[in-house]
The first five atom37 places (N, CA, C, CB, O) and aatype in JSON, in Angstrom:
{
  "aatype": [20, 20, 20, 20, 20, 20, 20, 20, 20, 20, 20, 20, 20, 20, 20, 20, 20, 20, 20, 20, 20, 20, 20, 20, 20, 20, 20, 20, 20, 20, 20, 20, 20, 20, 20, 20, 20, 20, 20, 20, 20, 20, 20, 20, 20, 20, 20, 20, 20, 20, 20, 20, 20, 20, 20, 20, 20, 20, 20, 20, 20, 20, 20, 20, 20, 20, 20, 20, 20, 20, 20, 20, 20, 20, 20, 20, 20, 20, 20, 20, 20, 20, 20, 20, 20, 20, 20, 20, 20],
  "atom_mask": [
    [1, 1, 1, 1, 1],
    [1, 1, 1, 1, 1],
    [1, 1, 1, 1, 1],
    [1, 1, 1, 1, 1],
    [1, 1, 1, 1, 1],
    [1, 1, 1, 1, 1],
    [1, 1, 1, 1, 1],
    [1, 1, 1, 1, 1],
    [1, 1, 1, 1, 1],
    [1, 1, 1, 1, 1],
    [1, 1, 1, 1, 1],
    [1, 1, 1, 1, 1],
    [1, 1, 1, 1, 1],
    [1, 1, 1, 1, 1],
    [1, 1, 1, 1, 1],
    [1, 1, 1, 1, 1],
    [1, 1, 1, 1, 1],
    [1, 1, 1, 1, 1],
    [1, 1, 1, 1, 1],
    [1, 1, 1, 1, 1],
    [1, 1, 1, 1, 1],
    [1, 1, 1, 1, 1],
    [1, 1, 1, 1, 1],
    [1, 1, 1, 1, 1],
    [1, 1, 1, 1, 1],
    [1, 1, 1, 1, 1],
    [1, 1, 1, 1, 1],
    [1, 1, 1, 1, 1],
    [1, 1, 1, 1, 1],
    [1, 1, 1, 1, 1],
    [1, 1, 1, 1, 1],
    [1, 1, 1, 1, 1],
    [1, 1, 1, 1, 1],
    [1, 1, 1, 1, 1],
    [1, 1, 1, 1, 1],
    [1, 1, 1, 1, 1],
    [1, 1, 1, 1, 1],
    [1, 1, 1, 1, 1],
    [1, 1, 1, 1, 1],
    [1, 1, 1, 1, 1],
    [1, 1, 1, 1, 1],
    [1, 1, 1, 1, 1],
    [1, 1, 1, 1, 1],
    [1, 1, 1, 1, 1],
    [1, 1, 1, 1, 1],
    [1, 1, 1, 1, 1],
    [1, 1, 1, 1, 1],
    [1, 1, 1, 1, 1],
    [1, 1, 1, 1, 1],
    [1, 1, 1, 1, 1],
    [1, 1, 1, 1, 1],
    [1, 1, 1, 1, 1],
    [1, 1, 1, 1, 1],
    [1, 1, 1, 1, 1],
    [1, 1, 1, 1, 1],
    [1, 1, 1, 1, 1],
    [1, 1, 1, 1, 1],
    [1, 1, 1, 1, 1],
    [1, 1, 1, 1, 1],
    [1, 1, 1, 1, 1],
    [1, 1, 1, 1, 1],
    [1, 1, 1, 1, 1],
    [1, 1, 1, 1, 1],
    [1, 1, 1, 1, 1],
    [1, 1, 1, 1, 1],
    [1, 1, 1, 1, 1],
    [1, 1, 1, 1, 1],
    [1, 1, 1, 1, 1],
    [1, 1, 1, 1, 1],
    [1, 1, 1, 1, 1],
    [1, 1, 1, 1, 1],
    [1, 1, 1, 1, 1],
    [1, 1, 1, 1, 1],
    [1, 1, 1, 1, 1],
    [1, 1, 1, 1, 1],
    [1, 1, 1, 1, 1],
    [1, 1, 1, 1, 1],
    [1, 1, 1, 1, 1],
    [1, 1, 1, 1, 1],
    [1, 1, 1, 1, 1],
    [1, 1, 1, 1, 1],
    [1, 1, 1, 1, 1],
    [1, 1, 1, 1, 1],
    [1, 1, 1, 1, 1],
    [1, 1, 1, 1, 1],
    [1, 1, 1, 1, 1],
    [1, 1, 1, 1, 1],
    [1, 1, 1, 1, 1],
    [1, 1, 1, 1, 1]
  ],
  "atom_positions": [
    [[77.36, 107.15, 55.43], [78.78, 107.19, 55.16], [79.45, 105.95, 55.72], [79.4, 108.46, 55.76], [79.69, 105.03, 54.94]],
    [[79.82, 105.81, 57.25], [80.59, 104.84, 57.64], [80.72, 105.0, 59.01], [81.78, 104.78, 56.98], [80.29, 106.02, 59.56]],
    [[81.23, 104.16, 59.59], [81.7, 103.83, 60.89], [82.4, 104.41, 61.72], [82.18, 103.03, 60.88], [83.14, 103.52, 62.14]],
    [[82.76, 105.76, 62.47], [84.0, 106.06, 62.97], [84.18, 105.43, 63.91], [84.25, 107.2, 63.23], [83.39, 105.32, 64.84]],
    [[85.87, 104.6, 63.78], [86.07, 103.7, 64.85], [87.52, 104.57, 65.36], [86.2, 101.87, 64.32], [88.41, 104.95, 64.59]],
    [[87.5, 104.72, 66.46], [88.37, 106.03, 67.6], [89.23, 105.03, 67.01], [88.19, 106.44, 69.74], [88.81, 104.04, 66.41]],
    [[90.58, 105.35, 67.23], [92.03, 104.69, 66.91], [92.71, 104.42, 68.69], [93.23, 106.1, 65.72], [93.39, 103.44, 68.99]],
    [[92.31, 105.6, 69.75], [92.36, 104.92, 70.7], [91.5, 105.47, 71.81], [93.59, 104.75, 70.97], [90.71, 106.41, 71.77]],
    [[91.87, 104.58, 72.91], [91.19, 104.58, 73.72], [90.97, 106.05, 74.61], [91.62, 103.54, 74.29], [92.01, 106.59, 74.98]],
    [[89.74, 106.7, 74.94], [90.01, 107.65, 75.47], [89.25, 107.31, 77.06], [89.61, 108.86, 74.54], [88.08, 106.97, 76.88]],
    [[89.57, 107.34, 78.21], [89.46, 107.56, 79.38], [88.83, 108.81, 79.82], [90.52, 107.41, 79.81], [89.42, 109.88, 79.65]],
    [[87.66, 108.75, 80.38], [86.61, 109.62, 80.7], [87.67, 110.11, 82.34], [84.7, 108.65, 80.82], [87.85, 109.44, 83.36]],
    [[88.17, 111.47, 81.98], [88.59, 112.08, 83.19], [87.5, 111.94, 84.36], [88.9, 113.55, 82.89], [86.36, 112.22, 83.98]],
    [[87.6, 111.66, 85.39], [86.46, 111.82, 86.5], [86.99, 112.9, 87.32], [86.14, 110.45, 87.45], [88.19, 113.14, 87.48]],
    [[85.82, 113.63, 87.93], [85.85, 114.9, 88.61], [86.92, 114.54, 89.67], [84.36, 115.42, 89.23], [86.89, 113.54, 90.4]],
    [[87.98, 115.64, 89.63], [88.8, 115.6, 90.73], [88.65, 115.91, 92.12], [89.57, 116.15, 90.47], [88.63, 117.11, 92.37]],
    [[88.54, 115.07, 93.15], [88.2, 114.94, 94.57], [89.73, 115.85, 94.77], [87.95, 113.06, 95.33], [90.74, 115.55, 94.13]],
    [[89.7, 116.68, 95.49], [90.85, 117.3, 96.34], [91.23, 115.74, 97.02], [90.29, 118.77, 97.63], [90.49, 114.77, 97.21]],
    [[92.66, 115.93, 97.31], [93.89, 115.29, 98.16], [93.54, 115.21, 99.52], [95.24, 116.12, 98.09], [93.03, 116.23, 100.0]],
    [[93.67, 114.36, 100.16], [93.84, 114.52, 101.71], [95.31, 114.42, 101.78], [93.04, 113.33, 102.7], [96.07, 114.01, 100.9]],
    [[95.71, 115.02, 103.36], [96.96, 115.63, 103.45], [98.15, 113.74, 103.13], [97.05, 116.69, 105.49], [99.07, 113.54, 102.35]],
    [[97.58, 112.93, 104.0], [98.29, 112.02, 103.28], [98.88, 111.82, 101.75], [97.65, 111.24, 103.48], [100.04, 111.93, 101.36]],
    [[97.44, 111.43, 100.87], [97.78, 111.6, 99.48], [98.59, 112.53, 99.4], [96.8, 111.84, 98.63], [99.69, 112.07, 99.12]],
    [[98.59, 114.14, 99.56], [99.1, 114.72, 99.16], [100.86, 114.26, 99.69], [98.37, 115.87, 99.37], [101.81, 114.62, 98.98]],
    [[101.04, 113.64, 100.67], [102.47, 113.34, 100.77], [102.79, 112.51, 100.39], [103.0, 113.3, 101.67], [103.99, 112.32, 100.21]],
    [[101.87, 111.61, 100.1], [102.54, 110.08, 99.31], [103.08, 110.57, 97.36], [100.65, 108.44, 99.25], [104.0, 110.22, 96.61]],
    [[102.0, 111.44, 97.26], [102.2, 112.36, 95.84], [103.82, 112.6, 95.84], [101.24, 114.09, 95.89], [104.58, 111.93, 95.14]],
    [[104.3, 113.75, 96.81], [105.48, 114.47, 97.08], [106.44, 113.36, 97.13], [105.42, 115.35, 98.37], [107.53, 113.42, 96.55]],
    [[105.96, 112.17, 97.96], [106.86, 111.54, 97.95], [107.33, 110.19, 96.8], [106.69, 111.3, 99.11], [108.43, 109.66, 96.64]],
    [[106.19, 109.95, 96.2], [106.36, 109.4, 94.56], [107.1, 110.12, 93.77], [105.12, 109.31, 93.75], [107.85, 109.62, 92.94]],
    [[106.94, 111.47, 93.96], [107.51, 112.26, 92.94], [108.91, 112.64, 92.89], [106.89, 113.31, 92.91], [109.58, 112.87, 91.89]],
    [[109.4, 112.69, 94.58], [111.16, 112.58, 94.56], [111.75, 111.25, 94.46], [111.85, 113.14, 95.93], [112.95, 111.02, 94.32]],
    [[110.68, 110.28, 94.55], [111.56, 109.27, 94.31], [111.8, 109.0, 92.87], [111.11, 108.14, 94.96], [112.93, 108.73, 92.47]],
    [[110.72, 109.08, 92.02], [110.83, 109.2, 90.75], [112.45, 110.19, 89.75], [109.35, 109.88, 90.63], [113.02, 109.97, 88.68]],
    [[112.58, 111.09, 90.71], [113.18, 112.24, 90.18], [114.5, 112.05, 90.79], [112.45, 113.61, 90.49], [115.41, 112.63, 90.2]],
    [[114.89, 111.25, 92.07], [116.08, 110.5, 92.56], [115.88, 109.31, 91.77], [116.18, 110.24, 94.2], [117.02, 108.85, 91.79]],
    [[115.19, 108.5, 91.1], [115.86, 107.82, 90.42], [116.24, 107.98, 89.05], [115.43, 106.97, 90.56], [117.33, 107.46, 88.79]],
    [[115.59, 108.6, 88.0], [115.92, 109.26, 86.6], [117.65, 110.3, 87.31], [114.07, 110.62, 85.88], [118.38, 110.68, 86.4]],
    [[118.06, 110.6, 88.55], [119.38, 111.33, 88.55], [120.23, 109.99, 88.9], [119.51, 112.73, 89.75], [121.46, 110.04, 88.84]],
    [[119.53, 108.75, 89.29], [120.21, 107.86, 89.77], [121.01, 107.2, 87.77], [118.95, 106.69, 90.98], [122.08, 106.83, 87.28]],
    [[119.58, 107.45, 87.35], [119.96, 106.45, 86.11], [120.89, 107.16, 85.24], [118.65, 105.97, 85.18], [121.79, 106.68, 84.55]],
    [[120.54, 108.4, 85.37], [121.85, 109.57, 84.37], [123.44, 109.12, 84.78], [121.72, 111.71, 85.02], [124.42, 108.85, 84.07]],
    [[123.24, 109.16, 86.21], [124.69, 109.18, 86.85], [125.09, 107.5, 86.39], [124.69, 109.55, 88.89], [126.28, 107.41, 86.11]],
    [[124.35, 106.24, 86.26], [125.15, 105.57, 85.29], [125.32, 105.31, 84.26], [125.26, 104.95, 85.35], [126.26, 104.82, 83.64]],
    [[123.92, 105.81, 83.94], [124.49, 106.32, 82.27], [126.15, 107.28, 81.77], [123.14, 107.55, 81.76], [126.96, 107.39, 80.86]],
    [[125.88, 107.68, 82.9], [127.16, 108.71, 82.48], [128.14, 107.78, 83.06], [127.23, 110.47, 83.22], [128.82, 108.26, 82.15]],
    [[128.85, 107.0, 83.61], [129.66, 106.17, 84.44], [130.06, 105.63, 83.29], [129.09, 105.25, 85.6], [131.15, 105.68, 82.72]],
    [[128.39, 104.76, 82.83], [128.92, 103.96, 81.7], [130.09, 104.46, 80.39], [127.66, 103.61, 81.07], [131.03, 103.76, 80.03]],
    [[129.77, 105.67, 79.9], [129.92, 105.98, 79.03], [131.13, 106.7, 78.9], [129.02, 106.38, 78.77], [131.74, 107.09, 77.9]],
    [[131.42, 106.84, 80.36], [133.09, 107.38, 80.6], [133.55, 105.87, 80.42], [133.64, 108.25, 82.46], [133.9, 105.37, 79.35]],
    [[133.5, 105.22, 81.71], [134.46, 103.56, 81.43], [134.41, 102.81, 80.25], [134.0, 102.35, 82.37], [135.39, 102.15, 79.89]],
    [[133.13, 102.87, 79.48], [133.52, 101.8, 78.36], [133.36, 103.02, 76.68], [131.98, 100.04, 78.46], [132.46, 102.88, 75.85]],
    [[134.19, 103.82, 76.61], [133.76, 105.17, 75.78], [134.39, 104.28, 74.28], [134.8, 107.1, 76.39], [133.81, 104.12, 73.21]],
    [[135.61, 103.85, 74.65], [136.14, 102.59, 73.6], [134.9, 101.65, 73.06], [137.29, 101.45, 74.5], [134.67, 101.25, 71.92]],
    [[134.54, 101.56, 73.7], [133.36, 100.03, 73.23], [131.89, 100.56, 72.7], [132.86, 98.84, 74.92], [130.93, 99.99, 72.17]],
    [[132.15, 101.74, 73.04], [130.76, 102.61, 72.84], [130.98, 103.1, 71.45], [130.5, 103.98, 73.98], [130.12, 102.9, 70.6]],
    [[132.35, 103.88, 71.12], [132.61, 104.05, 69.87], [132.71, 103.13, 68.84], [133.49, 104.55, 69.86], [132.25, 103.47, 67.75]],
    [[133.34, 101.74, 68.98], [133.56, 100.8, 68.63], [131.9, 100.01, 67.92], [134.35, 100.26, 69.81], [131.72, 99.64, 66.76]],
    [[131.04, 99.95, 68.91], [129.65, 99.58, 68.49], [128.84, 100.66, 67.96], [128.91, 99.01, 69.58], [127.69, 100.37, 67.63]],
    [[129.07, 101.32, 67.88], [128.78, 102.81, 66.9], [129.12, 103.09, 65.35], [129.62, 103.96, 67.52], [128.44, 103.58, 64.45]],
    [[131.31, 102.27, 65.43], [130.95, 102.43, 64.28], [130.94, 101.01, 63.78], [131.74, 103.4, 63.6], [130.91, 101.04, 62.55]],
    [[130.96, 99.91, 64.2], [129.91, 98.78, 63.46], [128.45, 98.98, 63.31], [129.93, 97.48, 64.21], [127.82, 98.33, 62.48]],
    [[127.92, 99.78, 64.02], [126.09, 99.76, 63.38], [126.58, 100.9, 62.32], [124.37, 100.44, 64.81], [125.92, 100.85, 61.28]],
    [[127.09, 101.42, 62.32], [126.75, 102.73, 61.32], [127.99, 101.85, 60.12], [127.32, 104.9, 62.17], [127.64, 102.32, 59.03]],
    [[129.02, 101.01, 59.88], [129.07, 100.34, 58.53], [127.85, 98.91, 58.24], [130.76, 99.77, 58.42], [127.67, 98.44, 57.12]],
    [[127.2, 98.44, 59.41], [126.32, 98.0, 58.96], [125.05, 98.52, 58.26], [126.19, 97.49, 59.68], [124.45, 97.77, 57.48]],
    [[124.54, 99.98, 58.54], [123.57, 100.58, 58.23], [124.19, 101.03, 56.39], [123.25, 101.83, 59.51], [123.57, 101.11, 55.33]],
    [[125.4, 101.2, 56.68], [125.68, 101.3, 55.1], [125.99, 99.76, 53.96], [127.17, 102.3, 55.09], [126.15, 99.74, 52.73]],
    [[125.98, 98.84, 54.77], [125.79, 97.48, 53.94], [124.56, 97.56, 53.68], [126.1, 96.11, 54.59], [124.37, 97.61, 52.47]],
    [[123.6, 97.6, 54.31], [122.28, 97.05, 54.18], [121.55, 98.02, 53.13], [121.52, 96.96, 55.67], [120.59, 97.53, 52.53]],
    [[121.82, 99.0, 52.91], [121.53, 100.44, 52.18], [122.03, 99.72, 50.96], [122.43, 102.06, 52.72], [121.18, 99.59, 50.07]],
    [[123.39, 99.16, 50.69], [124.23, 99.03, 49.5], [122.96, 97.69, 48.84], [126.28, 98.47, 49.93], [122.23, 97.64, 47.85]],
    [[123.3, 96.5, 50.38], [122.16, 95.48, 49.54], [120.89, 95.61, 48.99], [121.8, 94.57, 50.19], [120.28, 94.9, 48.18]],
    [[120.54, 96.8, 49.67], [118.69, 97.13, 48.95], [118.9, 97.87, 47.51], [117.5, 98.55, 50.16], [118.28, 97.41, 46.55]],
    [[119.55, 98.76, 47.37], [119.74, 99.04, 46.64], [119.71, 98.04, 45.14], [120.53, 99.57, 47.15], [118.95, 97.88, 44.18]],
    [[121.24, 97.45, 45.7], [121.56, 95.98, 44.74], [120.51, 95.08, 44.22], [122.35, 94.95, 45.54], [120.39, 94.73, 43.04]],
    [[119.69, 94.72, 45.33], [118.66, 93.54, 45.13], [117.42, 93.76, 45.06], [118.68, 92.66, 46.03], [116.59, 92.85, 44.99]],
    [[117.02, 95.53, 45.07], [116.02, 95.72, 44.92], [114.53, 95.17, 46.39], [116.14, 95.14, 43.54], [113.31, 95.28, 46.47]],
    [[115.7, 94.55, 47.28], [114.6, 94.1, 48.52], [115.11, 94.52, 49.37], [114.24, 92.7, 48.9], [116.28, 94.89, 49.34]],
    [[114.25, 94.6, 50.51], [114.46, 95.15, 52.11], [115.24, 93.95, 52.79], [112.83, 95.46, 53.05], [114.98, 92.74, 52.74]],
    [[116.16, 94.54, 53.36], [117.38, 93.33, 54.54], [116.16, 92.69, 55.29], [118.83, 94.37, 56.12], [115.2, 93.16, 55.91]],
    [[116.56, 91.47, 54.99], [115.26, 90.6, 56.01], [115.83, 90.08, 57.26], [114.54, 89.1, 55.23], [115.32, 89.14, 57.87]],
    [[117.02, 90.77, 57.68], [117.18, 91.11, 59.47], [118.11, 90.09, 59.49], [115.7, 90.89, 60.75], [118.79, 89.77, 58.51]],
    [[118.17, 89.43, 60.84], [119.46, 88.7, 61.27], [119.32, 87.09, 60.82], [119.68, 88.86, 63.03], [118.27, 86.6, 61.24]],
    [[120.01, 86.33, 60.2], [119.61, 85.18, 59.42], [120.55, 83.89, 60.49], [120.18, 85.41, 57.47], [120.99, 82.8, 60.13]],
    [[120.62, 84.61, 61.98], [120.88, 83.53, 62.77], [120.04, 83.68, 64.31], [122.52, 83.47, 62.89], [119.89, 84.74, 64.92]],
    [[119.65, 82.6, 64.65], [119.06, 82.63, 66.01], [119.96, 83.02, 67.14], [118.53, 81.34, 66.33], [121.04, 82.62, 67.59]],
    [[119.23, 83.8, 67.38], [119.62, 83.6, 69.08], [119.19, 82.5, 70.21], [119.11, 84.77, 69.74], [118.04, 82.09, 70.32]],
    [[120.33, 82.05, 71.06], [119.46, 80.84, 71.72], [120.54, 80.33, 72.29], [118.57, 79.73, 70.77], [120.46, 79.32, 72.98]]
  ]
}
């Protein structure tokens, strides 16, 4: 028949050694920091989105009349929008 070639990589689990009490606190303690920072990042996410709620709406609804230009031009021209036709730089 053919070749099966995996699509990805799979990592051979190795037998789990129990924790020593260290690990086990460096664990605990990766894990609140992780979880103080995802409440760190909400709380400016949310900051953001109170102070600039104007600018948020504002770039919301320019992508969403741009998403309806680009719909109108494919349509029209029969081709896919070939993206932004100026550099950044």
């Amino acid at each position: 028949m053919g070749l099966l070639i995996p699509l990805f990589n799979r990592k051979r689990n190795p037998t789990k050694v129990p924790l020593t009490t260290e690990q086990m606190l460096r664990v605990k303690l990766l894990t609140n920091s992780l979880e103080a920072l995802k409440r760190e990042e909400k709380a400016i996410e949310d900051a953001i989105t109170t102070k600039c709620r104007d600018e948020i709406e504002r770039l919301n609804a320019i992508d969403s009349q741009q998403q309806k230009l680009k719909v109108e031009l494919e349509e029209l021209s029969g081709l896919p929008w070939p993206g932004s036709s100026f550099s950044k730089g």
